[in-house]
C-alpha positions in Angstrom: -6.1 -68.6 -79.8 -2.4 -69.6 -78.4 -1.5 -66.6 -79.7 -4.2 -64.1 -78.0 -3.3 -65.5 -74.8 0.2 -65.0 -75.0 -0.5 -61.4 -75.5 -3.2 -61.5 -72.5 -0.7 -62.6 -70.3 2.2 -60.6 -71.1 -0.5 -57.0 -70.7 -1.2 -59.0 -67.3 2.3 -59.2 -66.4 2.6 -55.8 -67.6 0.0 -54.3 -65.5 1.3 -56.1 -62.5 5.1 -54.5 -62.6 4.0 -51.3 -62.8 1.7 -51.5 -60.1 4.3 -53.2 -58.0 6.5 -50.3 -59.0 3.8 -47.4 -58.5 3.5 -49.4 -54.9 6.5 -49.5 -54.0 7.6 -45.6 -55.6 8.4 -42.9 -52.6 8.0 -39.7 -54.0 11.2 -37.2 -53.8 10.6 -35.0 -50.5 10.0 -31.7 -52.4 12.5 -29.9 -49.7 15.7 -32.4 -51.3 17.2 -31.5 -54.7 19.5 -34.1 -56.4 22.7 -34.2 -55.0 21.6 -32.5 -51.6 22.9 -33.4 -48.3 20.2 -34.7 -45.7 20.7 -31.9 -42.8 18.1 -33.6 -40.5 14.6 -35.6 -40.5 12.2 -34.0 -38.5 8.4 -34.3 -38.4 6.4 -31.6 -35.7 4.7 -33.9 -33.7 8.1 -35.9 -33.0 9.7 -32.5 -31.4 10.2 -32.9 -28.0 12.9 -30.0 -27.2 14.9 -27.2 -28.7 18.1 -25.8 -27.7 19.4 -22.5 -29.0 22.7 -21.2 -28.4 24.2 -17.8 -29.1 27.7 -17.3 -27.5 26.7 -16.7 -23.8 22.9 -17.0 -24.0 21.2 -20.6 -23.5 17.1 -20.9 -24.8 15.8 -24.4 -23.8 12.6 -25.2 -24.5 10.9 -28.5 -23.5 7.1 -30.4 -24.8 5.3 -31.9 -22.2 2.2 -33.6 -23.7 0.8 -30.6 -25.9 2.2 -28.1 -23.8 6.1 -26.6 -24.0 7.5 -24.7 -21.1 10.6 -22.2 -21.5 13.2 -24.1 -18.7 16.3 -21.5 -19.8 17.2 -18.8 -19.0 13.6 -18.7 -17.2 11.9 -21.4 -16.5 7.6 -20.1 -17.8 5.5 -22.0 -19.7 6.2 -21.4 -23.2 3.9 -19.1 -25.9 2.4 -22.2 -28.0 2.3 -20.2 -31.0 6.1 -19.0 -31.4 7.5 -22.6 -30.5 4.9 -23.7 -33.2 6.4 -21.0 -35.3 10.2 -22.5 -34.4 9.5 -26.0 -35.0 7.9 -25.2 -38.2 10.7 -23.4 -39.5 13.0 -26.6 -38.3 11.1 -29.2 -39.7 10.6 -27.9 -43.4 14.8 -27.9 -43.5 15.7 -31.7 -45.2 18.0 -31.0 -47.5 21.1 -28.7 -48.1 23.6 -27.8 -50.7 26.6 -29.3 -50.2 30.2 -26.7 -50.3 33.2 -28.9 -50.5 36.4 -27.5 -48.4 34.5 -24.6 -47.3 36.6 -22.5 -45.2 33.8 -22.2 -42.2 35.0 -18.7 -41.2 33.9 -17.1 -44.8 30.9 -18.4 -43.6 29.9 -17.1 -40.5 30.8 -20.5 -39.1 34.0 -20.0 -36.9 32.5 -19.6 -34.0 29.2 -20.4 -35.5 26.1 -17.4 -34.7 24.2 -20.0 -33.3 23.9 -23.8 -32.5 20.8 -25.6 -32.4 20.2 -28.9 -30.5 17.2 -30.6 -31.4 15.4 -33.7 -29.3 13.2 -35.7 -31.0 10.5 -38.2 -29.0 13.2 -41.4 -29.7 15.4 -39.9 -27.5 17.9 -38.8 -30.5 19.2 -35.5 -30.2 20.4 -33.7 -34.0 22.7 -30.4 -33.8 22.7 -27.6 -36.3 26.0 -25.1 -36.4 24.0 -21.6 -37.8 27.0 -19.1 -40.0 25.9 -15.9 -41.7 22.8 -15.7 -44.0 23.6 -16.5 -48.1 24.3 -12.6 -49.9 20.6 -12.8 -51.4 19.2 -13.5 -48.1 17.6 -16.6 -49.5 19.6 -19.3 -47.5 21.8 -19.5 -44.8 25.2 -21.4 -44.2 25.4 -23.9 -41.7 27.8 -26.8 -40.9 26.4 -30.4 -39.6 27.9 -32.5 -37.2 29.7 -34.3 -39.9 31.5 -30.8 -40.1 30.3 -30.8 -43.2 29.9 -27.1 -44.6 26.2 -26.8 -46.6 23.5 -24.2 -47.5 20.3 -24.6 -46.3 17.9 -23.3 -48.7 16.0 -21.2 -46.2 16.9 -17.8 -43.8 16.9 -19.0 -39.8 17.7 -15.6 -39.0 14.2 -15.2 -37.3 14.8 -18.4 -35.2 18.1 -17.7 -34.1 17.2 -13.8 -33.0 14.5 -15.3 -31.1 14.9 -13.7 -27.7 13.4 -15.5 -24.3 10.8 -12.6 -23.8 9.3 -13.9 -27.0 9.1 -17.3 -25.6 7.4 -16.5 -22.4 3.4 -17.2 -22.3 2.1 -14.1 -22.3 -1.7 -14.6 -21.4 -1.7 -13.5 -17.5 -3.9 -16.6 -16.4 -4.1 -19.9 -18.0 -6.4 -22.3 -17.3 -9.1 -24.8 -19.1 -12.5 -22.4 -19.7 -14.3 -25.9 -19.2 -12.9 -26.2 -15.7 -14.0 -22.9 -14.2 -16.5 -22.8 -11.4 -16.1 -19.0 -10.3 -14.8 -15.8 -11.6 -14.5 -12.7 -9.4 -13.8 -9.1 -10.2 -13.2 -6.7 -6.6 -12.7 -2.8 -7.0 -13.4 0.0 -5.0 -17.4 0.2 -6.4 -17.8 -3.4 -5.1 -18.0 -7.1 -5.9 -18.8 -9.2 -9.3 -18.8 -12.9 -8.1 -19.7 -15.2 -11.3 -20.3 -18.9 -9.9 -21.3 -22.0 -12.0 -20.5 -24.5 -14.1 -22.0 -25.2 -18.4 -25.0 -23.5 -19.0 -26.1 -23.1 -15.7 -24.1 -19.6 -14.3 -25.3 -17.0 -11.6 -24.5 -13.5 -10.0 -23.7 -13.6 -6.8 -26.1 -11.6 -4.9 -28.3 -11.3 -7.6 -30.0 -14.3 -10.0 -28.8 -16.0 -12.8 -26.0 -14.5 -15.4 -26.8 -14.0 -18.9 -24.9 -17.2 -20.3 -23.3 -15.5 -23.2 -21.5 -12.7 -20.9 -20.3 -15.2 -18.5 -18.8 -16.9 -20.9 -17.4 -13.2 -22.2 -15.9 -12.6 -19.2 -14.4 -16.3 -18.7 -12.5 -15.6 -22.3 -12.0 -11.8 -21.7 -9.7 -13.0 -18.3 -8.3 -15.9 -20.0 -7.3 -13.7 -23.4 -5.9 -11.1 -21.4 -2.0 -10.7 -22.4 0.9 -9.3 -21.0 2.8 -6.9 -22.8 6.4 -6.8 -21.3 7.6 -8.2 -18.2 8.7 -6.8 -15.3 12.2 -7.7 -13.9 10.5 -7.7 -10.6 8.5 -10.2 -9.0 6.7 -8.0 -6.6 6.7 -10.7 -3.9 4.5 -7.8 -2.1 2.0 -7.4 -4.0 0.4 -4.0 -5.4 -1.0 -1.4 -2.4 -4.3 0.0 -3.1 -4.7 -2.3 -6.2 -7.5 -0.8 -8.7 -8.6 -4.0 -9.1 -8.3 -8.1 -8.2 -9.6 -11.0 -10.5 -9.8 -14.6 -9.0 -10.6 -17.7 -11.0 -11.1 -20.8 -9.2 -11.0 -24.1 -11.4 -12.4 -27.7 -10.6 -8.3 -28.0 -9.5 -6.9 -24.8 -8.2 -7.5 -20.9 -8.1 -5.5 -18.2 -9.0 -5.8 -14.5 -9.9 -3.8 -11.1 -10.5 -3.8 -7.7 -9.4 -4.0 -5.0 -11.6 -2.2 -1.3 -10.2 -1.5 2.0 -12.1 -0.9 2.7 -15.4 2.5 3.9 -16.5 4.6 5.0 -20.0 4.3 0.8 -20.3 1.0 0.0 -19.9 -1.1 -1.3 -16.9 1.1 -2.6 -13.9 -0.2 -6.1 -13.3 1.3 -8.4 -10.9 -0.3 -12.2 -10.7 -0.7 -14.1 -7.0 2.6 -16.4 -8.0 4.6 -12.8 -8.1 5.1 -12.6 -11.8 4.7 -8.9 -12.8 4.5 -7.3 -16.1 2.2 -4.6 -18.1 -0.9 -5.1 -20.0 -2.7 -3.3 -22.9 -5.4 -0.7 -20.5 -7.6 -1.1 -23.3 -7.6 -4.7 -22.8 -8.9 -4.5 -18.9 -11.7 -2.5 -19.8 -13.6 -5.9 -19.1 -13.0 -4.9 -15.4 -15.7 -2.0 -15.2 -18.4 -4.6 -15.5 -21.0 -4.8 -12.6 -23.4 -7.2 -11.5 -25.9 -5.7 -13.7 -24.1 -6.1 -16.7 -23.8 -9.9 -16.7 -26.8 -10.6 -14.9 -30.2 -12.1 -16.9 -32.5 -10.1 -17.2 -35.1 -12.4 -18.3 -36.6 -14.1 -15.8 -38.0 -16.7 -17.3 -35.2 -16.6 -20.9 -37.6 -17.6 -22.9 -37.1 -18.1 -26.8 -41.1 -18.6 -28.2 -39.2 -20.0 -31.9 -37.0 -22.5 -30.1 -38.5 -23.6 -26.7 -41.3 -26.6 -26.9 -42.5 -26.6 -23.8 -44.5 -24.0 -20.7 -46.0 -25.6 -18.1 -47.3 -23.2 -15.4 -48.6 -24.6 -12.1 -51.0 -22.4 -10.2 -53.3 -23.3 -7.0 -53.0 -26.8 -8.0 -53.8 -26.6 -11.7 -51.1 -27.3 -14.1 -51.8 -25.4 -17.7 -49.6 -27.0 -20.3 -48.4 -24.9 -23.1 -46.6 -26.4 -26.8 -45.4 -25.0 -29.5 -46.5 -26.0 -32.9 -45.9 -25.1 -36.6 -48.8 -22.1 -36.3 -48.1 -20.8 -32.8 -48.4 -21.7 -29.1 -51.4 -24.1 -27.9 -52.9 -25.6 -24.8 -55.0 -22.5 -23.4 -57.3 -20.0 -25.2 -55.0 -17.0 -24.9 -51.4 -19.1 -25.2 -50.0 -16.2 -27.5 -50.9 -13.8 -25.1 -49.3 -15.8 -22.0 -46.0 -16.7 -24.1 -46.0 -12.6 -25.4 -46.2 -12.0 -21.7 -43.6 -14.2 -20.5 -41.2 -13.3 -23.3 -41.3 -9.4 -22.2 -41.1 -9.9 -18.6 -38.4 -8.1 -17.3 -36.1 -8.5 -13.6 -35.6 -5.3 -11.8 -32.7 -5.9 -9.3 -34.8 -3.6 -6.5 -34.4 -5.2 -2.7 -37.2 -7.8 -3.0 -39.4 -8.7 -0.1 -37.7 -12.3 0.8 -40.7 -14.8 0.7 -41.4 -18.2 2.4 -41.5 -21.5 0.9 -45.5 -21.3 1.7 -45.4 -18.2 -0.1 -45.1 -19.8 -3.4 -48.1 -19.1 -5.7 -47.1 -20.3 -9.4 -44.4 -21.8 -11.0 -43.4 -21.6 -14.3 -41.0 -24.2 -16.0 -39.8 -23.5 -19.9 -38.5 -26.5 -21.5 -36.7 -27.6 -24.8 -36.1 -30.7 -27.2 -32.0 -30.3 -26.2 -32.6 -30.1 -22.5 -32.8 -26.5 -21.4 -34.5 -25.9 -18.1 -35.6 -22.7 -16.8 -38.0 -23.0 -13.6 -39.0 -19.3 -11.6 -41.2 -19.4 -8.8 -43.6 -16.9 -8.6 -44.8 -15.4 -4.7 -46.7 -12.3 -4.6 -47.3 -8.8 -6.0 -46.2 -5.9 -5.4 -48.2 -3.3 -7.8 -46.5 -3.7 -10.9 -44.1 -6.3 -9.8 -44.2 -9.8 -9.3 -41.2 -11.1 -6.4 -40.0 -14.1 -7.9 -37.0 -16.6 -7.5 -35.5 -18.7 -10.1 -35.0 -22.3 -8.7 -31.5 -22.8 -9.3 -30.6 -20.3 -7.0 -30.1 -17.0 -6.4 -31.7 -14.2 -4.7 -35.2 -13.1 -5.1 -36.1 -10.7 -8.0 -38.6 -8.3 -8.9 -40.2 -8.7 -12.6 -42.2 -6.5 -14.2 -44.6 -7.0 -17.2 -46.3 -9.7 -15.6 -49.9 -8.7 -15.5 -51.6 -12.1 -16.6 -50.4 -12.9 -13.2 -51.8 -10.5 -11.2 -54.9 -10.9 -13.4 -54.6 -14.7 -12.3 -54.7 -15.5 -15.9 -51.2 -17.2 -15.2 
């Protein structure tokens, strides 16, 4: 019995070191080989500024919170994508093959092709001497601060060619899509005024815009890209521009003007005087009118999803609900929902009705929270004159004969 628990505790003990050990093991950083020299330690989040150097050419580049802003030799914000693309490329360098007495001009190293600087958030700041790339194009020769002469196991080449232009942020307009409250597009043919705010957007002029192409347009302006820059700021703007956008945030507005198109694309020059050339097939956006975004149901109306119709009518409120087998809550609820479903706005001048005017209204509800409410005035023949009560002008709709029937 001695015995057994001798052995007991001895597996016990045994179990015990090499957890201690497993706990206590680091696993070899995959990018350091034995006998490698540490180069740097850098993690992406802990990045806070780059500084590239080739003979008389300075590239600075600067975080602020998640954004980066080019500060040399122009000072733009910063394309977050190729400073991601930089920083990656920096971080995954750890460790480098050492080559004793190196002579650093066989290298590429005397003057160096580049130097990088790089700031991390602890305020420490770790420099990089870049030579000429290994003969197989695999690594590239570098020499630390230590002046030690090493290979680093990977090509920078496509970090230290990066040119300022590449930098730049290239997207004409940037701003939160959350935080915009209007969006408008002026040409010669006239005006498209988008205003609004979540779910809840309208055409000026008209009634409310068809949620899903607001929100097109929102990402069409904010996507739109420069494709070069112009050295010239246009302080002047463009004469007889073919078109102007505006977008006004919670916070500020701004806006370009776009002007002729050249061998370089689309002249475009922004309201701060930046200028450049875009893609024309990426302003195509810019032909919409007021019909195009508008709704053009009246009452947007989705018999599968909504729960809810309640229609009020010389004082009599008719409740409709949706169930597993169909509409309920009046004799000829299919009928009414069918009716309300193909109802469609025509954008004629509508006859602008009073308050006392008002003859139905019709509210569509669902579980989530959607509200659409249209007040319904009087007939015109085929047409109803109606006015959703967000806001908005009146409307014409057509395809509402329960109404005139007074079945609705």
């Amino acid at each position: 019995m001695e015995r057994q628990s001798r052995v007991v505790f001895v597996l016990v003990m045994a179990v015990l070191v090499v957890a201690a050990a497993l706990w206590l093991w680091e696993p070899p950083d995959p990018r350091v080989n034995g006998g490698d020299t540490i180069v740097w330690t850098l993690e992406t989040d802990d990045v806070t500024g780059i500084e590239l150097s080739r003979g008389d050419e300075t590239l600075v580049l600067a975080r602020d919170g998640d954004q980066w802003r080019l500060e040399e030799p122009v000072v733009s914000p910063a394309d977050a994508a190729e400073v991601e693309f930089i920083v990656v490329n920096l971080t995954r360098i750890r460790g480098a093959r050492p080559l004793p007495d190196a002579d650093a001009s066989q290298f590429g190293l005397a003057p160096p092709q580049a130097t990088l600087r790089v700031t991390q958030s602890n305020g420490s700041v770790s420099q990089l001497d870049v030579g000429s790339e290994s003969p197989t194009g695999s690594g590239t020769y570098a020499r630390l601060e230590s002046g030690e002469v090493v290979l680093v196991p990977y090509s920078l080449a496509d970090v230290i060619e990066t040119q300022a232009a590449m930098l730049r942020e290239r997207r004409i307009l940037t701003f939160d899509e959350a935080a915009v409250r209007r969006v408008t597009v002026e040409s010669a043919n006239g005006v498209l005024e988008v205003t609004g705010s979540g779910t809840d957007w309208y055409v000026n002029g008209f009634g409310r815009a068809n949620i899903l192409r607001a929100e097109d347009l929102i990402f069409t302006v904010r996507g739109t890209r420069f494709l070069s820059f112009s050295p010239d700021t246009a302080p002047d703007g463009i004469a007889d521009a073919a078109f102007r956008v505006t977008v006004a945030t919670v916070a500020d507005e701004m806006g370009f003007a776009v002007g002729e198109q050249g061998p370089m694309g689309v002249y475009i020059r922004r309201d701060d005087g930046l200028a450049g050339y875009a893609d024309p097939d990426a302003l195509q956006f810019l032909g919409q009118g007021p019909l195009d975004v508008v709704q053009r149901s009246p009452f947007r109306l989705d018999p599968n999803v909504d729960d809810r119709i309640t229609i009020a009518r010389d004082g009599v409120e008719t409740v409709l609900t949706r169930r597993e087998d169909g509409w309920a809550g009046a004799e000829d609820a299919q009928s009414i929902v069918a009716a309300l479903q193909a109802a469609n706005i025509t954008y004629l001048r509508a006859t602008v009705p009073t308050p006392g005017d008002e003859r139905a209204r019709v509210t569509v509800v669902r579980d989530s929270g959607r509200h659409t409410e249209v007040v319904l005035f009087q007939d015109e023949g085929t047409y109803v004159i109606a006015r959703d009560a967000g806001g908005g002008v009146p409307f014409r709709v057509e395809g509402l004969q329960p109404f005139a029937a007074g079945t609705l």
